[in-house]
C-alpha positions, 0 to 999 in steps of 0.5 A: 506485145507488138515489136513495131517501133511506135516510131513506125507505127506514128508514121503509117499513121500520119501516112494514111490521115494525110490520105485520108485528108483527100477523101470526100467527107460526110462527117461532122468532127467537133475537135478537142472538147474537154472533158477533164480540165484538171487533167488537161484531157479532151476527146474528138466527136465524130458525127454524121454529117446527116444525121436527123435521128440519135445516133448510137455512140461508140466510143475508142480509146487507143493503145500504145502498152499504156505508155505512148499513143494519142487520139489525132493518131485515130481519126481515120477510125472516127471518121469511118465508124461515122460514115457508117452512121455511128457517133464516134468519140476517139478519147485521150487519157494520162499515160504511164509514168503520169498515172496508173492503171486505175488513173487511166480506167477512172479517164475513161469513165470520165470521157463516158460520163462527159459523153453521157452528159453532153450526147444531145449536143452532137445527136447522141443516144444516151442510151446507146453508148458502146465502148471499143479499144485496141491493144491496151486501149482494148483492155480498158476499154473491157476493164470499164464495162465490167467493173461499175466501181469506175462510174460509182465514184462519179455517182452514176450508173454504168451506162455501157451497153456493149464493148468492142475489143479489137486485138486487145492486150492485158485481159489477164494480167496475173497470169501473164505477169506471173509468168512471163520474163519479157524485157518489156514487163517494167513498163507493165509493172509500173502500170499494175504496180507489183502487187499481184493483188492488183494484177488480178483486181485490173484484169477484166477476165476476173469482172465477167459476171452476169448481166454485164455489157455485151462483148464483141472481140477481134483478134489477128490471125498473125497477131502476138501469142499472148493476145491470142492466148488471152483473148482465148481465155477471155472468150471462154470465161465470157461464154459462160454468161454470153453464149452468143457472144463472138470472137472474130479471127481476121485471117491475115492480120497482125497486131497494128494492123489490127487497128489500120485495117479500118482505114479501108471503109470496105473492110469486113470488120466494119461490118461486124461492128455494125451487126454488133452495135445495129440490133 
């Protein structure tokens, strides 16, 4: 994973909200609306300011290894994906050592639910909902498209439509945690237990299967190896049920600024995005 203090990269981020903040906005922002009392959890809707129609939703979740990160750190992207007539919901979720990973995906599928219930109020299409994480964030994001066990403990279908993985991390988390002798692999330990069992059952690369939401990935051309590799490994396995599916190199780029790149409305990436979510 990334070697750039999070204290860093908290500071690039507040860097650019605070610019941000000069811009002109079209955007409608409804702040911290709870979507899980008893965890204290709540998310950010990002709406288009003009917005006649239902709008598709794409819903991000952030990275920070599962351990650190918050959602105020990510309002340049709500902002951007609503200027681009996308609803967007930045969510919050418990980090490690509150919960586990299976704490974190049951998190996410409750702010989907939430979404789910409640798109009507901000002009939401329920029947568009995309889901997108970077880093860690990318890889739950993947873990609760591909795995409905999460929505049918809140009795609901999965209403994912399609998955957006930006530099995502923890694809296959068996292999790697089988193979690597990184000082950092504690923290991923406590996350997936020690229980290789688990580190196979909470890889996304395992759930592809057929009839599964579509799948878009991003990685960096100078990101980490590992993310390479397993964004790598996943896109082949993905091709043998989504032949059409698309995994993008962004020449240049590693893995934090992966995520930042979309602070540049004019950003390709955006784009893609678009082209992904618009058919």
């Amino acid at each position: 994973m990334s070697n750039v203090p999070f204290k860093f990269i908290v500071l690039i981020a507040y860097f650019l909200l605070m610019i941000s903040g000069c811009s002109v906005k079209r955007v409608n922002k409804f702040s911290d609306q709870i979507f899980d009392s008893a965890h204290d959890l709540k998310l950010d809707v990002y709406t288009p300011r003009k917005s006649e129609t239902p709008k598709k939703i794409l819903v991000f979740i952030h990275g920070g290894n599962w351990v650190q990160g918050k959602k105020s750190l990510y309002r340049f992207f709500g902002n951007g994906i609503a200027r681009k007539n996308i609803a967007c919901v930045v969510i919050s979720y418990r980090l490690s050592p509150k919960t586990d990973i299976v704490g974190m995906a049951d998190d996410v599928a409750m702010a989907v639910k939430w979404i789910k219930e409640n798109a009507l109020n901000f002009n939401g299409d329920t029947n568009n909902i995309f889901i997108s994480g970077h880093s860690a964030g990318g890889h739950l994001a993947a873990m609760v498209a591909l795995d409905d066990h999460y929505f049918e403990k809140l009795k609901m279908k999965n209403p994912i439509k399609g998955a957006v993985l930006i530099d995502a991390f923890g694809l296959d988390m068996y292999n790697y945690l089988r193979h690597s002798n990184n000082k950092r692999d504690t923290i991923y330990r406590r996350v997936f237990t020690d229980d290789s069992v688990n580190w196979k059952k909470y890889s996304p690369v395992y759930h592809l299967a057929k009839n599964k939401p579509k799948f878009i990935q991003f990685v960096g051309g100078k990101t980490n190896e590992i993310i390479k590799e397993m964004n790598a490994a996943f896109y082949d396995e993905l091709q043998k049920y989504q032949p059409d599916a698309h995994l993008i190199i962004v020449k240049g780029k590693r893995h934090v600024p992966m995520i930042f790149q979309f602070y540049n409305p004019w950003v390709k990436s955006y784009e893609d995005i678009l082209n992904f979510i618009k058919p």
